[in-house]
C-alpha positions as CSV (number, residue, x, y, z in Angstrom):
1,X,-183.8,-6.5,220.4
2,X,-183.6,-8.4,216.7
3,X,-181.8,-5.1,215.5
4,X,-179.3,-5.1,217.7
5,X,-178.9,-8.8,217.5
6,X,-178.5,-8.3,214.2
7,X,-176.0,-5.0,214.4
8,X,-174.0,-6.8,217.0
9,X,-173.8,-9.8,214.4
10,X,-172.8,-7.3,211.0
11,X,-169.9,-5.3,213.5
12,X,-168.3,-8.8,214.5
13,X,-168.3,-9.9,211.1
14,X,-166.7,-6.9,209.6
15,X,-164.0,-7.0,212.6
16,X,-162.9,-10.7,211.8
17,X,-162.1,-9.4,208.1
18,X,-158.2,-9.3,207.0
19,X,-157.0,-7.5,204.6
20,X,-155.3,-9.5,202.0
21,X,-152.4,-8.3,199.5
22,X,-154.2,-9.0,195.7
23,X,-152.4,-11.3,193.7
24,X,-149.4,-9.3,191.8
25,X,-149.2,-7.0,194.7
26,X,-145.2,-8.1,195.3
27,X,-144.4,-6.2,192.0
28,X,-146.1,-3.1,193.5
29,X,-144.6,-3.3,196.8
30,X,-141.2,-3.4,195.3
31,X,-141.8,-0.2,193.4
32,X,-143.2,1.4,196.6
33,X,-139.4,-0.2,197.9
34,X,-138.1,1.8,195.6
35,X,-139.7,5.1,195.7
36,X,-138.9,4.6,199.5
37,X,-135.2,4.2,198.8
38,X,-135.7,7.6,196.2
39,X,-136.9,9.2,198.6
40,X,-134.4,8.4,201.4
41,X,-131.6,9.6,198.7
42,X,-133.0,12.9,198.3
43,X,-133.8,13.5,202.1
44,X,-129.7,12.7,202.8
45,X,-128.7,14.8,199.7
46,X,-130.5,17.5,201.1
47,X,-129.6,17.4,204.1
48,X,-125.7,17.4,202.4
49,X,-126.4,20.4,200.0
50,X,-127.8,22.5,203.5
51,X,-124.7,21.7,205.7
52,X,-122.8,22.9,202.0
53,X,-125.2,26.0,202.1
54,X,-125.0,26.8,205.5
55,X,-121.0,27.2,205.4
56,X,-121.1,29.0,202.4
57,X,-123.7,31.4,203.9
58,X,-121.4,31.7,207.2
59,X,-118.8,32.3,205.0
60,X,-120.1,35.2,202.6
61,X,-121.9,36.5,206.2
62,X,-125.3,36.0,204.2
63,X,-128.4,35.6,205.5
64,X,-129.1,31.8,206.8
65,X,-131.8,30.1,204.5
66,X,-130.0,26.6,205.1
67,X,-132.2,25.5,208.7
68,X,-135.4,26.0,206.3
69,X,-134.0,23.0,203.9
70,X,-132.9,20.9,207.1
71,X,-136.3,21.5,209.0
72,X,-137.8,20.8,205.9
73,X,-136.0,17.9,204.5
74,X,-136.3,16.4,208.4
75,X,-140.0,16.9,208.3
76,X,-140.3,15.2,205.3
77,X,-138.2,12.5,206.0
78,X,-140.4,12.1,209.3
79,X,-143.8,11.7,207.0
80,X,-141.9,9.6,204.4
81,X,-141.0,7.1,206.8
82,X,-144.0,7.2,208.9
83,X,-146.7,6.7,206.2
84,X,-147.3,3.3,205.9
85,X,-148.5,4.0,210.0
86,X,-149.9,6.9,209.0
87,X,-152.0,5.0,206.6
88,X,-153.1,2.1,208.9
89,X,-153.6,4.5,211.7
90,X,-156.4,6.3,209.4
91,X,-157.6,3.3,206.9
92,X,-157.9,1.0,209.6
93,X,-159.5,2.1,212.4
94,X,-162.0,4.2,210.5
């Protein structure tokens, strides 16, 4: 009875904990702002330099690699976007 008294007390204390940003974090969040924005660049040049590709293969009657880069760049766009869920989805209720 005292140990689960005592388990019941040690889960509701770690449920009332908050994470809190450490001091300095802004600096870091605007880098990850950054990298966010990089990576959005690249995703909408790729998808630009597969629609180029995949008139140019249509053209030449070549074999179609271009829907590889789109899937590709789409997936990753997908996961790039989605992390920060991603991460709270797996950090926090573990």
């Amino acid at each position: 009875m005292i140990i689960h008294t005592l388990c019941h007390t040690a889960v509701l204390a770690v449920d009332s904990i908050q994470p809190e940003a450490p001091p300095g974090s802004s600096q870091v969040l605007r880098l990850v702002r950054y990298l966010m924005w990089f990576v959005m660049l690249a995703g909408v040049a790729a998808m630009v330099y597969a629609g180029g590709k995949f008139g140019w293969e249509k053209w030449n009657g070549s074999t179609l690699e271009s829907p590889k880069i789109v899937a590709a760049a789409a997936i990753g766009g997908i996961i790039a976007t989605s992390a920060s869920s991603i991460m709270n989805a797996v950090v926090l209720t573990s």
